[in-house]
Each structure stands twice: as C-alpha cells, then as structure tokens.
PyMOL Python script that loads the backbone (N, CA, C, O; Angstrom):
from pymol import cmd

cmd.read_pdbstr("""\
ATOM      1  N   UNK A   1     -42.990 -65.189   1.706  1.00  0.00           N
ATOM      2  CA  UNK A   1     -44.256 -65.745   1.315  1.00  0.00           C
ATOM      3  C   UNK A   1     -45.280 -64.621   1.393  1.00  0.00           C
ATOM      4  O   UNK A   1     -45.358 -63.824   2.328  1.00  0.00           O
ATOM      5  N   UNK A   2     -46.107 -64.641   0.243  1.00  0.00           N
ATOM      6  CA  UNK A   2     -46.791 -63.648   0.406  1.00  0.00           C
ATOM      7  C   UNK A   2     -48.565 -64.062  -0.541  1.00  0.00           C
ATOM      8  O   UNK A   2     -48.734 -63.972  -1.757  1.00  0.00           O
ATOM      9  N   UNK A   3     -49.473 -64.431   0.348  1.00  0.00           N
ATOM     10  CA  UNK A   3     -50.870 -64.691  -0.346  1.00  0.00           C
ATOM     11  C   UNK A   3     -50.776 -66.020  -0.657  1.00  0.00           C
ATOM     12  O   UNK A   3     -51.514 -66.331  -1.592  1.00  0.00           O
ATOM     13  N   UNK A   4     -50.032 -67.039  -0.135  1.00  0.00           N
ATOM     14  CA  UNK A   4     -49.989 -68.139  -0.396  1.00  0.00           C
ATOM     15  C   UNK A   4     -48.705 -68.911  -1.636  1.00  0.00           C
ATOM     16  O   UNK A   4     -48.400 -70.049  -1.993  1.00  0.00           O
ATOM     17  N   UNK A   5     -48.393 -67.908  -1.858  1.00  0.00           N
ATOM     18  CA  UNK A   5     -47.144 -68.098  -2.631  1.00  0.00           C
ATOM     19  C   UNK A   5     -45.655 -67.955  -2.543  1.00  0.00           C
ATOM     20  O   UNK A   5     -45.207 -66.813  -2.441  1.00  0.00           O
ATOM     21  N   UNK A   6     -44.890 -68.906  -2.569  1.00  0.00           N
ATOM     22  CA  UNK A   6     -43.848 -69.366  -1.845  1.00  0.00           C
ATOM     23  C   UNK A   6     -42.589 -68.667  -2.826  1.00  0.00           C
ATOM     24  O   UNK A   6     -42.285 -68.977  -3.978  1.00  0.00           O
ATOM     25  N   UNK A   7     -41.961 -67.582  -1.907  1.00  0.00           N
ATOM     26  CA  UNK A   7     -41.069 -66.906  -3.324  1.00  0.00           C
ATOM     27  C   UNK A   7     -39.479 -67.450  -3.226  1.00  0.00           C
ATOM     28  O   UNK A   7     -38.574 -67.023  -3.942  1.00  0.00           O
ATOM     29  N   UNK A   8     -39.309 -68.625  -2.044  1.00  0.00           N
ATOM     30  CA  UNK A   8     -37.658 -69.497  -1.982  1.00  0.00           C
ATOM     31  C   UNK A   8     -38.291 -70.205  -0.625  1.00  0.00           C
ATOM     32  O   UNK A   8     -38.818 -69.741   0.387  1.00  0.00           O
ATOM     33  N   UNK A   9     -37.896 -71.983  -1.225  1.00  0.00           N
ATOM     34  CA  UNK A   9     -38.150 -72.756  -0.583  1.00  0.00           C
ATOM     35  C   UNK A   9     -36.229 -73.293  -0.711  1.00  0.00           C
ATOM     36  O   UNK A   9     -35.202 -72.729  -1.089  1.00  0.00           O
ATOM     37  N   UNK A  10     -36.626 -74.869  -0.071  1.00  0.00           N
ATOM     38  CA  UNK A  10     -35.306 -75.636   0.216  1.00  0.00           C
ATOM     39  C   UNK A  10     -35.819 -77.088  -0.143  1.00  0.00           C
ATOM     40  O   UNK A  10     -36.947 -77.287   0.308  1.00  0.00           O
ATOM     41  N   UNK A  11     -35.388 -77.942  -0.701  1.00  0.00           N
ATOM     42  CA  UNK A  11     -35.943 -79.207  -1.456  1.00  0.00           C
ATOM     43  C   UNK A  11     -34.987 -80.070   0.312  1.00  0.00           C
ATOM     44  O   UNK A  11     -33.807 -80.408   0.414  1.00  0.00           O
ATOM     45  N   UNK A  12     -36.000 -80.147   1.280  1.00  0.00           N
ATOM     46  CA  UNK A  12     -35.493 -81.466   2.188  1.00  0.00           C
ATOM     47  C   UNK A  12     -35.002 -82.994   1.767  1.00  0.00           C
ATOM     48  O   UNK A  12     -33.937 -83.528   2.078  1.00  0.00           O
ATOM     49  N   UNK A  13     -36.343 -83.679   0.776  1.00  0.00           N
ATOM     50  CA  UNK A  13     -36.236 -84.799   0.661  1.00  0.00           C
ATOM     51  C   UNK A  13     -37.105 -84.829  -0.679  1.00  0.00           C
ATOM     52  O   UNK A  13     -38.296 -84.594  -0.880  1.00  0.00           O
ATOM     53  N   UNK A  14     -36.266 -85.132  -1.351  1.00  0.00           N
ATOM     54  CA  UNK A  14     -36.681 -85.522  -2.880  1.00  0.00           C
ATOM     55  C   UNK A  14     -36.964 -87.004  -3.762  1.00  0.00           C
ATOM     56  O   UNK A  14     -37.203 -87.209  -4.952  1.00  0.00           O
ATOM     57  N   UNK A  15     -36.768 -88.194  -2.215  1.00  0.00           N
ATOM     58  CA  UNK A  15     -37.149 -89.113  -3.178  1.00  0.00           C
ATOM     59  C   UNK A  15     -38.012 -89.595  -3.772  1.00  0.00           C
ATOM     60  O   UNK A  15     -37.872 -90.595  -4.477  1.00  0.00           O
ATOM     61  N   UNK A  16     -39.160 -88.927  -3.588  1.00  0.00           N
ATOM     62  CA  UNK A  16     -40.145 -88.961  -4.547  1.00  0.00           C
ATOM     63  C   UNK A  16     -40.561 -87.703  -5.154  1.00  0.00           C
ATOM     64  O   UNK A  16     -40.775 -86.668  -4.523  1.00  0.00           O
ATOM     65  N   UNK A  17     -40.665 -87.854  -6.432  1.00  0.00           N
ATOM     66  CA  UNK A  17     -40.304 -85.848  -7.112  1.00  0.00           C
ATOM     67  C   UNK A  17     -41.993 -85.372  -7.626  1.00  0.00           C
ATOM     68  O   UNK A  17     -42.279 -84.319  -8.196  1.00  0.00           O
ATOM     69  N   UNK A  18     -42.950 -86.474  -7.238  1.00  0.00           N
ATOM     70  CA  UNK A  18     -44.100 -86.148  -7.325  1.00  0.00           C
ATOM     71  C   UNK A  18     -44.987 -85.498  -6.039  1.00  0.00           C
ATOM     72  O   UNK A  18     -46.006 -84.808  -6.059  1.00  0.00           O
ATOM     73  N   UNK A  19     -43.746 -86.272  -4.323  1.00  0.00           N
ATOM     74  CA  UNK A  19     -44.243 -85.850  -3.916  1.00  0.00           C
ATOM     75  C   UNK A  19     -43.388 -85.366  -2.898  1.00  0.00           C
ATOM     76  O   UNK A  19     -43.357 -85.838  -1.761  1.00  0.00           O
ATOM     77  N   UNK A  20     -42.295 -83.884  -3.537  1.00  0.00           N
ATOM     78  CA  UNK A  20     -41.166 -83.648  -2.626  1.00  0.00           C
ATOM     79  C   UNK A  20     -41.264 -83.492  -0.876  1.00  0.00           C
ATOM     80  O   UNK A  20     -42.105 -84.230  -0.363  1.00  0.00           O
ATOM     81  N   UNK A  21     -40.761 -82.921  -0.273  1.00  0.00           N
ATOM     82  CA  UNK A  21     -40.929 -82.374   0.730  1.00  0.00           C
ATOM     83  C   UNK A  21     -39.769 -81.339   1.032  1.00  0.00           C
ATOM     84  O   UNK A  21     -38.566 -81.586   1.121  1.00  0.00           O
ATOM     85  N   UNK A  22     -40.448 -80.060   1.175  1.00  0.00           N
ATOM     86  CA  UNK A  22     -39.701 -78.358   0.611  1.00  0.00           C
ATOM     87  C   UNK A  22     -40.065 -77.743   2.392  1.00  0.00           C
ATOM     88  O   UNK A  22     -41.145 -77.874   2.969  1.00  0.00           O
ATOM     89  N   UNK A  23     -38.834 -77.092   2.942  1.00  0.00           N
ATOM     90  CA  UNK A  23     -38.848 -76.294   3.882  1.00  0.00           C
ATOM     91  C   UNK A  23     -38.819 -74.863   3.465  1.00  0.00           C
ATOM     92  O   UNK A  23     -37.876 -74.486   2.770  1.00  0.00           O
ATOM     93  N   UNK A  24     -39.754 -74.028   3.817  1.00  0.00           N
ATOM     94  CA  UNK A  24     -39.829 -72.620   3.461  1.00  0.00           C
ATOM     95  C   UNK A  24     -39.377 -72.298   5.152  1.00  0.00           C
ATOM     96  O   UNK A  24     -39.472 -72.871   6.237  1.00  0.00           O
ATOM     97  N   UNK A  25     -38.705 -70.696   4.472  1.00  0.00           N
ATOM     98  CA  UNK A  25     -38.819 -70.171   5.902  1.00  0.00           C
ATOM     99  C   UNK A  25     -39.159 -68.603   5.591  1.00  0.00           C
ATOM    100  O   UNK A  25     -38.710 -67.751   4.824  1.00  0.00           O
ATOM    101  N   UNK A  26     -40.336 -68.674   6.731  1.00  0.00           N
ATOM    102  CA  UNK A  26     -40.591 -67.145   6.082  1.00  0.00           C
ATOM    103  C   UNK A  26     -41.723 -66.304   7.599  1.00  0.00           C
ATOM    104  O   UNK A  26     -42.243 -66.658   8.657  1.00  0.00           O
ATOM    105  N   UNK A  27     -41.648 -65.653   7.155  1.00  0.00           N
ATOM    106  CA  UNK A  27     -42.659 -64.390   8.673  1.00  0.00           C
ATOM    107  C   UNK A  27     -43.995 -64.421   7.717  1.00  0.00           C
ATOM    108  O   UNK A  27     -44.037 -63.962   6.575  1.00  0.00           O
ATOM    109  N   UNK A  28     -45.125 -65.085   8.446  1.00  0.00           N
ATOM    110  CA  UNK A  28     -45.806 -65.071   8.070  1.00  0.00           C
ATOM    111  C   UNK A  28     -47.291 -64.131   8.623  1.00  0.00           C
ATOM    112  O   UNK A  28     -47.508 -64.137   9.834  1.00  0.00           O
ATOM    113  N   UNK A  29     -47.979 -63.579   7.968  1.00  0.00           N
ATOM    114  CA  UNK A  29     -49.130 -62.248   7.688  1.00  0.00           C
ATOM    115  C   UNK A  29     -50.475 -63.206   7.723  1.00  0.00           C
ATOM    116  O   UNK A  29     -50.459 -64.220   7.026  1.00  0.00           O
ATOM    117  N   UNK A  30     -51.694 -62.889   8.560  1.00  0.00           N
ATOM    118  CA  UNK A  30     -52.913 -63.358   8.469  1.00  0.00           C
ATOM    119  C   UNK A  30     -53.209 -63.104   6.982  1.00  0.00           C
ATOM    120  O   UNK A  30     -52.674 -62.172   6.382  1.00  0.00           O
ATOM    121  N   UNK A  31     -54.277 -64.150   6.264  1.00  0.00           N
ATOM    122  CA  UNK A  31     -53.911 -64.734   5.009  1.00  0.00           C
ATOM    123  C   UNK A  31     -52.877 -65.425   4.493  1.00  0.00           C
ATOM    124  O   UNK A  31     -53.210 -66.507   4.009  1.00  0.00           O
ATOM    125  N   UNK A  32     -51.676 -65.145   4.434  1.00  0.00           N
ATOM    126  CA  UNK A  32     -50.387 -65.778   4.259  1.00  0.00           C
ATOM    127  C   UNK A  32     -50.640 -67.103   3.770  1.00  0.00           C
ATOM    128  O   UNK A  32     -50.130 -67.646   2.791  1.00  0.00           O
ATOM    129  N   UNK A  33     -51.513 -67.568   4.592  1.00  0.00           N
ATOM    130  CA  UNK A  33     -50.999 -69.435   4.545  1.00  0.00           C
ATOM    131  C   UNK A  33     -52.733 -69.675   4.426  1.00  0.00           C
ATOM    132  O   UNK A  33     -52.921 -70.886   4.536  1.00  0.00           O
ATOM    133  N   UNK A  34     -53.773 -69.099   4.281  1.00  0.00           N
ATOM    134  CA  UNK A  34     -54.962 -69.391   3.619  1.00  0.00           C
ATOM    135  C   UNK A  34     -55.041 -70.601   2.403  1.00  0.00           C
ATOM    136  O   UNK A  34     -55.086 -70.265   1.219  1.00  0.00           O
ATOM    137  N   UNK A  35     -55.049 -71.440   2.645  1.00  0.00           N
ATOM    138  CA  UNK A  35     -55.232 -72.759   1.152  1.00  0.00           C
ATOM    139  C   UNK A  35     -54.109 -73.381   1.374  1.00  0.00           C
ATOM    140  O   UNK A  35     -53.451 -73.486   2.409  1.00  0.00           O
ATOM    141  N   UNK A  36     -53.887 -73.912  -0.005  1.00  0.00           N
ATOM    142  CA  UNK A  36     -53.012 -74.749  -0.584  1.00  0.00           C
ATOM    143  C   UNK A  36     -51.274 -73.632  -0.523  1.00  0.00           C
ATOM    144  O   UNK A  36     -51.430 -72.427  -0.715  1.00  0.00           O
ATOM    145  N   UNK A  37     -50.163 -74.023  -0.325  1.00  0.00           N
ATOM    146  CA  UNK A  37     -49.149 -73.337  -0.647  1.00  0.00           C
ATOM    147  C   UNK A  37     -49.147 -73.736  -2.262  1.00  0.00           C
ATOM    148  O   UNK A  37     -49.460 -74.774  -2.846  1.00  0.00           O
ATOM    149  N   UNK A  38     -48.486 -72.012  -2.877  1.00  0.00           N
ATOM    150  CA  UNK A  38     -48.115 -72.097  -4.207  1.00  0.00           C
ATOM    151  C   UNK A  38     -46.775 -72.148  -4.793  1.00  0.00           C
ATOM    152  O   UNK A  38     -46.237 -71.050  -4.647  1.00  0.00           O
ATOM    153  N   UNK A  39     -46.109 -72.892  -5.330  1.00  0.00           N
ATOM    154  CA  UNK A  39     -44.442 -72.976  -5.548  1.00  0.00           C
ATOM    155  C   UNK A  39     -44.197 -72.915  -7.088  1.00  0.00           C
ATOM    156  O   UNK A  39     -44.444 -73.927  -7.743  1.00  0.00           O
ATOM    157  N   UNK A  40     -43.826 -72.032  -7.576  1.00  0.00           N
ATOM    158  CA  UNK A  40     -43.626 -71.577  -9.201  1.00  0.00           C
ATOM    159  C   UNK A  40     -42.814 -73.338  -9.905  1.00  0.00           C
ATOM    160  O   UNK A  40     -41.874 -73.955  -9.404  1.00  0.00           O
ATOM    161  N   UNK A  41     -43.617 -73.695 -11.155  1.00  0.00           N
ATOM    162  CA  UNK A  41     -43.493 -74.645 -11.515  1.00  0.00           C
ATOM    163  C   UNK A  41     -41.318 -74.224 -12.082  1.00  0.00           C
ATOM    164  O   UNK A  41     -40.445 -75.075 -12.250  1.00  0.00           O
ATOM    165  N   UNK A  42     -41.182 -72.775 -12.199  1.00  0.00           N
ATOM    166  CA  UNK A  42     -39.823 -72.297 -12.964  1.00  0.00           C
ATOM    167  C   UNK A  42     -39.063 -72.827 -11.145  1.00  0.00           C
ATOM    168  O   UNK A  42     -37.966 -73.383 -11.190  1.00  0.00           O
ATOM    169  N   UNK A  43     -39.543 -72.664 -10.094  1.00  0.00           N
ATOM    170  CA  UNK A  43     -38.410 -73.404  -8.850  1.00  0.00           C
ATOM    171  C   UNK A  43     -38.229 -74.936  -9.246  1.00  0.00           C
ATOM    172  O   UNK A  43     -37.180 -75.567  -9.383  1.00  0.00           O
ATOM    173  N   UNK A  44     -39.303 -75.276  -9.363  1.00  0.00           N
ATOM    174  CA  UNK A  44     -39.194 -77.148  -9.392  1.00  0.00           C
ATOM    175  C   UNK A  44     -38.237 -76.846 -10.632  1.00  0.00           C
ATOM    176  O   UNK A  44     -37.233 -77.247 -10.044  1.00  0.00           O
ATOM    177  N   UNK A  45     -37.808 -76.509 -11.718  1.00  0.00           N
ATOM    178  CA  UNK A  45     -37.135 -77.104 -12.787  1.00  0.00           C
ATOM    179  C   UNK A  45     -35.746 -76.673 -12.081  1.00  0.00           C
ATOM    180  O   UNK A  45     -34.704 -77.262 -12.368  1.00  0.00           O
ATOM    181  N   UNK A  46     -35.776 -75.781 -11.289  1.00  0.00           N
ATOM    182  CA  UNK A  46     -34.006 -75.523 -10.821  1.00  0.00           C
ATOM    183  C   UNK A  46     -33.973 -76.261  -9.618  1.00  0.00           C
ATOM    184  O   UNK A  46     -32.773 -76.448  -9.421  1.00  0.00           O
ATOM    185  N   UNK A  47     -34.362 -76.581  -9.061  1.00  0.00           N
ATOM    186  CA  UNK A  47     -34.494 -77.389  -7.739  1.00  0.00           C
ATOM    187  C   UNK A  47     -34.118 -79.392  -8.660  1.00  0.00           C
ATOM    188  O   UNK A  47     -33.067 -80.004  -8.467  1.00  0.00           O
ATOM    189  N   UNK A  48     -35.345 -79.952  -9.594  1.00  0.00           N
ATOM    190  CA  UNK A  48     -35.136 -81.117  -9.949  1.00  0.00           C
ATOM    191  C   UNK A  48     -34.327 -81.080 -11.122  1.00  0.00           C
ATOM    192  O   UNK A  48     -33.615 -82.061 -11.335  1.00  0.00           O
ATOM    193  N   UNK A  49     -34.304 -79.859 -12.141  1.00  0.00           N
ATOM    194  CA  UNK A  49     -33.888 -80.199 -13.338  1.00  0.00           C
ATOM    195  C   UNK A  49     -35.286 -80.325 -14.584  1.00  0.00           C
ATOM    196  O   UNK A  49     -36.302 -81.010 -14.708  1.00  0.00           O
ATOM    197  N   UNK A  50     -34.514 -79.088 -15.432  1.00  0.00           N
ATOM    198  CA  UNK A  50     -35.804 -79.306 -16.846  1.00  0.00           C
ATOM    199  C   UNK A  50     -36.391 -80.589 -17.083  1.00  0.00           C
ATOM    200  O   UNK A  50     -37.605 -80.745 -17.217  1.00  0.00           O
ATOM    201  N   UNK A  51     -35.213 -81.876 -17.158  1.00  0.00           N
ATOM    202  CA  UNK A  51     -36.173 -82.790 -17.830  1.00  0.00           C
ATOM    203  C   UNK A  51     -36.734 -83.678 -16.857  1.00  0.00           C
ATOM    204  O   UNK A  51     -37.496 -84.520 -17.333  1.00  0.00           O
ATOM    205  N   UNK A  52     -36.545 -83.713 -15.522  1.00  0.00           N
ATOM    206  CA  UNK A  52     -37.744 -84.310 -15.136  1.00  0.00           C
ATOM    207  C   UNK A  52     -38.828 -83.412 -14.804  1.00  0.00           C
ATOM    208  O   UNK A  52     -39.925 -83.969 -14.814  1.00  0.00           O
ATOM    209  N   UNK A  53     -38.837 -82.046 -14.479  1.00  0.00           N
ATOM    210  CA  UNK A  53     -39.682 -81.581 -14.031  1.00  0.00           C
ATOM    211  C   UNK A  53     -40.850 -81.673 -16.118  1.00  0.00           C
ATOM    212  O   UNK A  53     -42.025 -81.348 -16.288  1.00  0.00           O
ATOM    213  N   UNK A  54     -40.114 -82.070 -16.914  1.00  0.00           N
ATOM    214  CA  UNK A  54     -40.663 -82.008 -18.328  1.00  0.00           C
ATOM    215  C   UNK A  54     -41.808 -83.559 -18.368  1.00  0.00           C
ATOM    216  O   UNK A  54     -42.733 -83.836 -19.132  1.00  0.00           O
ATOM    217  N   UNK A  55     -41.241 -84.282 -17.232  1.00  0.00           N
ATOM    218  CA  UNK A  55     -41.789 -85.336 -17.299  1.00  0.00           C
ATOM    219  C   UNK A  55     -43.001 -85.198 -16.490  1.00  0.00           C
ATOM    220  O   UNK A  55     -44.111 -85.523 -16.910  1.00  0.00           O
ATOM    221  N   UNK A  56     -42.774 -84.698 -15.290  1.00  0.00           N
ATOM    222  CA  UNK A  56     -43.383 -84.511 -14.020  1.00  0.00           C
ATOM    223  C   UNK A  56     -44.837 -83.881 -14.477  1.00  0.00           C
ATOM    224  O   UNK A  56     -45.910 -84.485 -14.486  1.00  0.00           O
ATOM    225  N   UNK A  57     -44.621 -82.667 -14.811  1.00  0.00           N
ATOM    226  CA  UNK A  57     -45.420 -81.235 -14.953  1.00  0.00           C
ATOM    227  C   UNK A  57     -47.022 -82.078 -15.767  1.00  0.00           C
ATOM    228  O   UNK A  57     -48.123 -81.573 -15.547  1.00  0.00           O
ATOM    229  N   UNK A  58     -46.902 -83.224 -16.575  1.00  0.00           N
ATOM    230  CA  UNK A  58     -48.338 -83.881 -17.005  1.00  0.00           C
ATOM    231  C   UNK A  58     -48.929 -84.180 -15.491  1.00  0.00           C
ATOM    232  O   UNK A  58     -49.917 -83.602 -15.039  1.00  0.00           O
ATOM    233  N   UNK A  59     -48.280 -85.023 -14.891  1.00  0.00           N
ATOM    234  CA  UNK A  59     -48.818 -86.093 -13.792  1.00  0.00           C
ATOM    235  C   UNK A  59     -49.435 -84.984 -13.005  1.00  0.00           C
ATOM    236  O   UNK A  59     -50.623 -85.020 -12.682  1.00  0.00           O
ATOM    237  N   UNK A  60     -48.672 -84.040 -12.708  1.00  0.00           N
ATOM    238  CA  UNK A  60     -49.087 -82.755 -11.941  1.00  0.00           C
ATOM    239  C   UNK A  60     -50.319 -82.225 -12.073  1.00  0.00           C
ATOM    240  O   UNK A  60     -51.130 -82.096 -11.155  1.00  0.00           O
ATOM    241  N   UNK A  61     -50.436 -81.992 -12.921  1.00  0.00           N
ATOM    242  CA  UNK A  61     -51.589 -81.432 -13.806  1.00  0.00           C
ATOM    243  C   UNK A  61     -52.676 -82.168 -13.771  1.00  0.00           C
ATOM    244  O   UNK A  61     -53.688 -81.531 -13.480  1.00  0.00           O
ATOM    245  N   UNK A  62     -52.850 -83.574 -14.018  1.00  0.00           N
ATOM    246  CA  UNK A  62     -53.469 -84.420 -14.188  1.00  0.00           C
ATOM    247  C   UNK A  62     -54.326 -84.686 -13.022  1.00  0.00           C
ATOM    248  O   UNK A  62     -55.557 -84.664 -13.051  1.00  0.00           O
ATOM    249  N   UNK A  63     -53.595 -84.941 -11.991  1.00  0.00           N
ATOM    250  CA  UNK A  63     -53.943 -84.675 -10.539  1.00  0.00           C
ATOM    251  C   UNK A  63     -54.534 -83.403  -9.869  1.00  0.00           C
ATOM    252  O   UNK A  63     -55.096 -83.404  -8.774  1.00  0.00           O
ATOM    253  N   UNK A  64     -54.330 -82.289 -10.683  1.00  0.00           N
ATOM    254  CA  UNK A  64     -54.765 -81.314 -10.167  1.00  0.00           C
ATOM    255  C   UNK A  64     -54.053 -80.536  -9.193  1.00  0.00           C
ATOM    256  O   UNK A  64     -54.581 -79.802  -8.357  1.00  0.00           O
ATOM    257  N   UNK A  65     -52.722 -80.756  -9.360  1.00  0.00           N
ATOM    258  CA  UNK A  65     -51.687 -80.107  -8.187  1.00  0.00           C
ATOM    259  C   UNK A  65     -51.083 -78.620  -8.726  1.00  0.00           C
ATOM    260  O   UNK A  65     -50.087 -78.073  -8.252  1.00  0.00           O
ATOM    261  N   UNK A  66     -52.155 -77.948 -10.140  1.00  0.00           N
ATOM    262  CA  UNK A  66     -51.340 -76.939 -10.565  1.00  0.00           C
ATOM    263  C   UNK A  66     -52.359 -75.931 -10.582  1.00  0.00           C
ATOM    264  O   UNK A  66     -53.555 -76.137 -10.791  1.00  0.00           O
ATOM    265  N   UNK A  67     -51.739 -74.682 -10.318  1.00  0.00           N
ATOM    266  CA  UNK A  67     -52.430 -73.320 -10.567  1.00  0.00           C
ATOM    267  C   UNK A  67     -51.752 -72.629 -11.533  1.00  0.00           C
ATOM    268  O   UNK A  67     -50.600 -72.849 -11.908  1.00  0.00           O
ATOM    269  N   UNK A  68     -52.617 -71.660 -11.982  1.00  0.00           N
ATOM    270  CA  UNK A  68     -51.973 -70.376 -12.659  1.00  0.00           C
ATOM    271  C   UNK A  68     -52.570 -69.273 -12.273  1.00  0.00           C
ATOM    272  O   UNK A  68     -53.771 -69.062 -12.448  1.00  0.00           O
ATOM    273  N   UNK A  69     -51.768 -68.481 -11.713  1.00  0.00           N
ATOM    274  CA  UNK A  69     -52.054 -67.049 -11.158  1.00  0.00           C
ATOM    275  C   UNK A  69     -51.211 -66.041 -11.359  1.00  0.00           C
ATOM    276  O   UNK A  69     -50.003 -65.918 -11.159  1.00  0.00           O
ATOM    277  N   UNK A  70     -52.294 -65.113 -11.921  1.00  0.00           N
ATOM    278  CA  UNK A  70     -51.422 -63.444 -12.912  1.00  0.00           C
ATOM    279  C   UNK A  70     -50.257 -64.535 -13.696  1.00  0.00           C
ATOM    280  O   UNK A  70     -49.094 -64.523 -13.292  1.00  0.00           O
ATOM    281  N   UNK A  71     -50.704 -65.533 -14.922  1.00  0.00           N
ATOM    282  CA  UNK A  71     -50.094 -65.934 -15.691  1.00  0.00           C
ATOM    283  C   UNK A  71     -48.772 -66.609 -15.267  1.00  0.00           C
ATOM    284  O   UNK A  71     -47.803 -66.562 -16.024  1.00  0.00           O
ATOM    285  N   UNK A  72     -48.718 -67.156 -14.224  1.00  0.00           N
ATOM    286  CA  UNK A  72     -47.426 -67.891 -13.883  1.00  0.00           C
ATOM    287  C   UNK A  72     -48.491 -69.574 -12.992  1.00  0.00           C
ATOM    288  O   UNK A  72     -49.518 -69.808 -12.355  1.00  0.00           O
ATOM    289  N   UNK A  73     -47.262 -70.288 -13.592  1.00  0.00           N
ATOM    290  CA  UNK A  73     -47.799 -71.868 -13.428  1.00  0.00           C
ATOM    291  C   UNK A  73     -47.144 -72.549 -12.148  1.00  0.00           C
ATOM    292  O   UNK A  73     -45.933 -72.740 -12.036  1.00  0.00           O
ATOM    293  N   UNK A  74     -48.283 -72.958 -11.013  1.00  0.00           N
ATOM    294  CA  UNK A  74     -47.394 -72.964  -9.603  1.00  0.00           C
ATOM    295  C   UNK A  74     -47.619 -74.619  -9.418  1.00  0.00           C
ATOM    296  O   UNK A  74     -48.629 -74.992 -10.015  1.00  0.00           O
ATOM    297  N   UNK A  75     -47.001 -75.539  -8.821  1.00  0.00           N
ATOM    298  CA  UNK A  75     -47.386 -76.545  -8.207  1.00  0.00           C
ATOM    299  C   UNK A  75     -47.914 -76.283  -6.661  1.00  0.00           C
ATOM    300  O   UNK A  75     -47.304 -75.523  -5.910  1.00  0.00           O
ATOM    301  N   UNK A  76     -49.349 -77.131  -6.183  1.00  0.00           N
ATOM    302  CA  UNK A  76     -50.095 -76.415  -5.283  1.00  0.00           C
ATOM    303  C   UNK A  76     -49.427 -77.915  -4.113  1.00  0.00           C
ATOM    304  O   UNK A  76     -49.098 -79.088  -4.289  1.00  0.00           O
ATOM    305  N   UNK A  77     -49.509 -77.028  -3.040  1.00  0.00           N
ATOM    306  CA  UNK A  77     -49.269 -78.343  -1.817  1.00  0.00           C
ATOM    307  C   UNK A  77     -50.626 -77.772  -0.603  1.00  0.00           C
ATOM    308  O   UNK A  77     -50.831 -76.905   0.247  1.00  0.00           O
ATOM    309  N   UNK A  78     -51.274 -78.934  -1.248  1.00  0.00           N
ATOM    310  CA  UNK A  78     -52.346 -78.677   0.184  1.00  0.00           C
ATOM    311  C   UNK A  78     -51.877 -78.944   1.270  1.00  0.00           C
ATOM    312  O   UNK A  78     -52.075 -78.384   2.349  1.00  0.00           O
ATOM    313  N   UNK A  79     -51.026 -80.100   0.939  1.00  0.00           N
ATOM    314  CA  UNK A  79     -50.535 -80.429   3.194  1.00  0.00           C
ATOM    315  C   UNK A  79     -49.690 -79.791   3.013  1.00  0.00           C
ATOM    316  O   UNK A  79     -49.206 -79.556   1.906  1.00  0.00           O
ATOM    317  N   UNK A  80     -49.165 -79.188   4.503  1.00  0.00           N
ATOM    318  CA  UNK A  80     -48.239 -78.523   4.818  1.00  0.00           C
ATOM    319  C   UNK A  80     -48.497 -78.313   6.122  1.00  0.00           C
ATOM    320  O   UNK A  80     -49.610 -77.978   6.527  1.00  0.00           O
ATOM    321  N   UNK A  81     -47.157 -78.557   7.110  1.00  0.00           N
ATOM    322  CA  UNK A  81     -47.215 -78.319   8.255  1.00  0.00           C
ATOM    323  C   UNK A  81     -46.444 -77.296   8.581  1.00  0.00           C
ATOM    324  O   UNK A  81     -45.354 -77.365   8.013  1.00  0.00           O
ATOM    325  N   UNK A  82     -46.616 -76.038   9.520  1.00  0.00           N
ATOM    326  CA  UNK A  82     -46.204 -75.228  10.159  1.00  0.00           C
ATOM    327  C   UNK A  82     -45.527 -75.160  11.159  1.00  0.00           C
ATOM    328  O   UNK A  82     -46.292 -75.032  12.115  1.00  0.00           O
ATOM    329  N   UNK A  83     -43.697 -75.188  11.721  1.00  0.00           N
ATOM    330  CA  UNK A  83     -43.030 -75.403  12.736  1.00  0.00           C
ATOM    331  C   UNK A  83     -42.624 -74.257  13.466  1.00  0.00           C
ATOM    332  O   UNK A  83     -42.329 -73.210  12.891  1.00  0.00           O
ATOM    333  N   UNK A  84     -42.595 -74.367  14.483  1.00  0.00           N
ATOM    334  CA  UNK A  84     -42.957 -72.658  14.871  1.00  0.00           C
ATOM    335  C   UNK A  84     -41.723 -73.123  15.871  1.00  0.00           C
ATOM    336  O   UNK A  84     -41.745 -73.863  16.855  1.00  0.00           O
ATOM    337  N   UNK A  85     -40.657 -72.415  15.250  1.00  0.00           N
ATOM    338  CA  UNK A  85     -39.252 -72.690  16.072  1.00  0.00           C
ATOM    339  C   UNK A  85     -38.999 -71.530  17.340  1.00  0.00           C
ATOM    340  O   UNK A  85     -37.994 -71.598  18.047  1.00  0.00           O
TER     341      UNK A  85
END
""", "prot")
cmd.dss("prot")
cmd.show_as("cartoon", "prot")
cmd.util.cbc("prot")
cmd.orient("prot")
C-alpha cells in the first residue's frame, strides 16, 4: 500500500458485492492510510468477475465510491478498520 492505494487485497466476504469486505496486508508509512482506501476498479473485475463488476461499476459511481488517479479508476472505501496483529 502506498498513498492510500491498495496494490493486493483478499475478497473475505462477498455477499454483498456493493459492499465487499477485502483484507489487505501490508507495512504501513505515515500518510499511507490518510482518507478513503483506493482499490483499482481492474482488482474488483478479477476478484467478482467482468460482468458483475459491468453491472456494479454505475451504482458505484453513482454513490460516489469512485476515484480516478494518474488515469486509473479505483473503488474508494472510507471505512476501514486497522488490525494490528
């Protein structure tokens, strides 16, 4: 993870695909985790699959759960909890 952007997560619990729940594991840097986490909309299609994430990606949007930064399209997760194993 690096600036808020998540470069390999793990899909925990997917039964709801609007509103997964993804374990990252990563060493994290002051800033690191500043905002919302960012997860490349190209993970969700290999993680759920092109055509729902084809379905998904409006609702997303719609809601306001998407960024684009240096031209790549992320789904944003404001909550997120931190487990410090």
């Amino acid at each position: 993870m690096f600036e808020r952007v998540v470069y390999h997560c793990h899909p925990v619990q997917l039964d709801d695909p609007l509103r997964p729940t993804l374990e990252v594991e990563a060493v994290l840097r002051p800033g690191d985790t500043d905002g919302p986490l960012l997860v490349a909309v190209a993970d969700f299609k290999r993680m759920l699959g092109f055509d729902v994430v084809a379905q998904l990606l409006p609702k997303w949007r719609a809601a306001g759960r998407t960024a684009t930064r240096d031209g790549v399209e992320y789904v944003t997760f404001p909550l997120w909890t931190e487990l410090v194993v």
